[in-house]
C-alpha positions in Angstrom: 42.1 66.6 122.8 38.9 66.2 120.1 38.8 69.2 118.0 36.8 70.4 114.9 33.1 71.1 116.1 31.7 73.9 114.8 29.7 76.0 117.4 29.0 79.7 116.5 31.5 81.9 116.0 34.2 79.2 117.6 35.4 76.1 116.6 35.1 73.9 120.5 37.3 71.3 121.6 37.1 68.5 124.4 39.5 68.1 126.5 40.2 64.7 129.2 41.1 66.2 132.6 43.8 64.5 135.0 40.8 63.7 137.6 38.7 61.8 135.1 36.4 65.0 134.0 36.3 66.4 130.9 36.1 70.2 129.3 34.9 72.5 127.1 37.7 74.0 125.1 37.6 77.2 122.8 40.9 78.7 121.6 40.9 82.6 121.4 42.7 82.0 117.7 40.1 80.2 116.5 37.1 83.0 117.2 35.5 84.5 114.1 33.5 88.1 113.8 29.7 88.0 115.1 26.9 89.3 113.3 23.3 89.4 115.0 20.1 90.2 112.5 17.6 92.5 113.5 14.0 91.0 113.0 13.5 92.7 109.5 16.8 90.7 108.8 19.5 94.0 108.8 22.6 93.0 110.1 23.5 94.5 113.5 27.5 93.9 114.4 28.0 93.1 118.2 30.5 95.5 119.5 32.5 92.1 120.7 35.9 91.8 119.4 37.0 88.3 118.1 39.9 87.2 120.4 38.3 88.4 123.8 35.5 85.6 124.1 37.8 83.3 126.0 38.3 85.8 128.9 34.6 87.0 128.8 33.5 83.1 129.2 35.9 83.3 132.3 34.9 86.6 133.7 31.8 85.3 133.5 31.9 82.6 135.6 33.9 84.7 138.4 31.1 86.6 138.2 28.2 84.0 138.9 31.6 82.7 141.8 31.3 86.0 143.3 27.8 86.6 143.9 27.4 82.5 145.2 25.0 82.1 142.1 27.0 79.2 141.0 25.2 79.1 137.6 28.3 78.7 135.5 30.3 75.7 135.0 33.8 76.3 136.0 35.9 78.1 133.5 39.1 78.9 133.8 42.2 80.9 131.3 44.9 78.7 130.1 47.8 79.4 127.1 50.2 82.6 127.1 50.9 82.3 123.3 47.2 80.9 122.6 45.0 82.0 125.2 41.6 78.9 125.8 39.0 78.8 128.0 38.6 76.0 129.8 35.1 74.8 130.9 34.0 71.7 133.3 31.8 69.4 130.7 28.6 68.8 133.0 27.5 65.2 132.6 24.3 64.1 131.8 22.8 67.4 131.4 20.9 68.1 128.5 20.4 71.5 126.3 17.7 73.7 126.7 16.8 73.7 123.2 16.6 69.5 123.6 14.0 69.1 126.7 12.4 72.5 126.3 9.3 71.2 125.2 9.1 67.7 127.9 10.2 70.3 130.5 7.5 73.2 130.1 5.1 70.4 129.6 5.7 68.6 133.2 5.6 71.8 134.5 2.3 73.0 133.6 0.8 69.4 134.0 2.3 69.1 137.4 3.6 72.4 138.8 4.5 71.2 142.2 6.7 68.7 141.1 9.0 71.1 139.7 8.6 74.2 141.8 12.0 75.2 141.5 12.2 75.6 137.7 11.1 79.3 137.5 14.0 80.3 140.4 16.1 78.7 138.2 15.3 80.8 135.3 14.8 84.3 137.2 18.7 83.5 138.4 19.3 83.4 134.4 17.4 86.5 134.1 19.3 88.3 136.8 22.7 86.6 136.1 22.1 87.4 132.4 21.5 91.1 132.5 24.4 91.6 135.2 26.9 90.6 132.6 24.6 91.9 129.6 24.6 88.7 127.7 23.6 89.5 124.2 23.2 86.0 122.8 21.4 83.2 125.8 18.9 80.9 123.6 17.8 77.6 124.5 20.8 75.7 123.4 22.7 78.2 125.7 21.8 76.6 128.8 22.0 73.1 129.9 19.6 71.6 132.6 20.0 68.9 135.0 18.2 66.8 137.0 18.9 66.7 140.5 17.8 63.8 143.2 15.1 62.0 141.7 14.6 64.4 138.9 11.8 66.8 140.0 14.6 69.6 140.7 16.2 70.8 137.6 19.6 72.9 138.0 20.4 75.3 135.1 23.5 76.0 134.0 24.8 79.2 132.2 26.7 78.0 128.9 28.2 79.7 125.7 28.9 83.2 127.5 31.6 84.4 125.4 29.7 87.6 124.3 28.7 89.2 127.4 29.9 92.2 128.9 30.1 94.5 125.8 27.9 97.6 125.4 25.6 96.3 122.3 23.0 97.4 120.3 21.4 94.0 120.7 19.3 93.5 123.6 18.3 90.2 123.6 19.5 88.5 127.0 17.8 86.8 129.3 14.8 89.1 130.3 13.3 89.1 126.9 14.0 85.5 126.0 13.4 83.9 129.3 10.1 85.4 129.7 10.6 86.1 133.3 9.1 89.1 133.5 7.4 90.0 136.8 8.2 86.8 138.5 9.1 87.3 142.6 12.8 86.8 143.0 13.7 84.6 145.5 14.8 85.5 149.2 18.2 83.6 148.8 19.3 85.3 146.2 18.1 88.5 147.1 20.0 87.9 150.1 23.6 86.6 148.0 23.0 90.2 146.0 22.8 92.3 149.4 25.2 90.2 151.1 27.9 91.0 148.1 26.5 95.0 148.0 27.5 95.4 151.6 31.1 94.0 151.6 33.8 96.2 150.0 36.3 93.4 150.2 34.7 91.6 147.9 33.4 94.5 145.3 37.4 94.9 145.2 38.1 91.8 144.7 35.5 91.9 141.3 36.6 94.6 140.5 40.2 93.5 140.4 39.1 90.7 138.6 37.3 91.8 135.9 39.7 94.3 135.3 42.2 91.9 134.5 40.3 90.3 132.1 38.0 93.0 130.2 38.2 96.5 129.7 38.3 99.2 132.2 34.6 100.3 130.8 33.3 96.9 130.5 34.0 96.2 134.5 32.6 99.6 135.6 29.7 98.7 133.7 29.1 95.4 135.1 30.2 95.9 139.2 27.2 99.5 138.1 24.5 97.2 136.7 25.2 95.0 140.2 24.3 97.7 142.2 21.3 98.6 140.5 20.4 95.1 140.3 20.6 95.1 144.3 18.7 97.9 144.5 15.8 97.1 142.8 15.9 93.5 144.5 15.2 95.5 147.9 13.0 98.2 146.2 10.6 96.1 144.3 11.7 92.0 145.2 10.6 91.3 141.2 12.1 91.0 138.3 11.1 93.9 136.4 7.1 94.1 134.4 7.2 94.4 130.2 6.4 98.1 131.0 9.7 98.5 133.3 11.9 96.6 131.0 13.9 99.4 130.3 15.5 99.9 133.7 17.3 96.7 132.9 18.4 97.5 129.8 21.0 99.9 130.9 24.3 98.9 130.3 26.2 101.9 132.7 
């Protein structure tokens, strides 16, 4: 296993897998304390205690499992002693932050060529609030070309901060820039589909539970429902001026 690159808060390992993959590794042990700055630069402490980012990068992706977003990479618990998260490396797919720029560029030049790019990111949008990321950015995300490249697929990165009630709302809604965009029949229809079936809200629930707090779950199977509800109410994601209804973390 390589070890010794610095990202964030946690120090991230690669690891070889037996079928010829490879994965993101982050040992619980190894987390540090977060701070966040407010924009006049005042330091604003995420309510996210070092230790429990390894389980919140796995609820996470049981989450996007659940709801048959499949945005996250696979990420999975290992370690009694020394608790790591285990995440599927995803090959040839680039950072955000790294093709930004060349990406938002085709896409204005040439709309129609990637007309799946904004689903993409309203998923993010949806996906992000539902677990009340904190801390997506550009080099928080990875995108891949699919096919001859003029489908990109994103996928959800770095989510070791989500589900705790901060004081720092800066996930996906605000940085994404989605507001008002439709939200797409499919996953409109995922949402609903998971609403309507108890054995699978238990099965979440359960979930979650094992791996986060008993306040942290609630929170998140709540913000799923309302996230359902306003999919059928209004089909958008929410205006600049309705913001607020997705900033509820209960």
């Amino acid at each position: 296993m390589e070890r010794g690159i610095l990202r964030g808060a946690k120090t991230v390992g690669i690891v070889s897998l037996e079928n010829d993959g490879k994965a993101i590794s982050k040992l619980a042990s190894e987390e540090k304390p977060i701070i966040h700055r407010h924009r006049d630069g005042t330091p604003a402490r995420l309510n996210v205690k070092e230790g429990t980012y390894a389980r919140r990068a796995v609820a996470s992706y049981i989450v996007s499992k659940m709801l048959e977003f499949d945005i996250v990479p696979p990420t999975v618990l290992r370690g009694d002693a020394d608790e790591q998260s285990l995440q599927r490396f995803i090959p040839g797919a680039k950072a955000g932050s790294e093709i930004w720029d060349e990406v938002f560029t085709s896409v204005q030049q040439s709309p129609a060529r990637f007309s799946n790019i904004d689903d993409e990111f309203v998923k993010l949008t949806l996906f992000d609030y539902i677990i009340y990321n904190p801390d997506r950015h550009s080099a928080n995300f990875l995108i891949e070309e699919i096919g001859d490249g003029n489908k990109k697929r994103l996928h959800a990165i770095d989510n070791d901060l989500a589900f705790a009630q901060t004081n720092v709302a800066t996930y996906g809604l605000n940085k994404l820039n989605m507001f008002g965009k439709p939200i797409p029949e499919d996953m409109r229809a995922k949402i609903r589909a998971f609403c309507a079936s108890a054995e699978k809200k238990v099965a979440l629930e359960n979930a979650l539970s094992a791996l986060l707090s008993p306040e942290e779950a609630d929170a998140c199977m709540r913000r799923i429902k309302r996230v359902g509800a306003w999919c059928e109410e209004k089909g958008t994601v929410p205006t600049k001026e309705q913001a607020a209804v997705w900033m509820t973390y209960h």
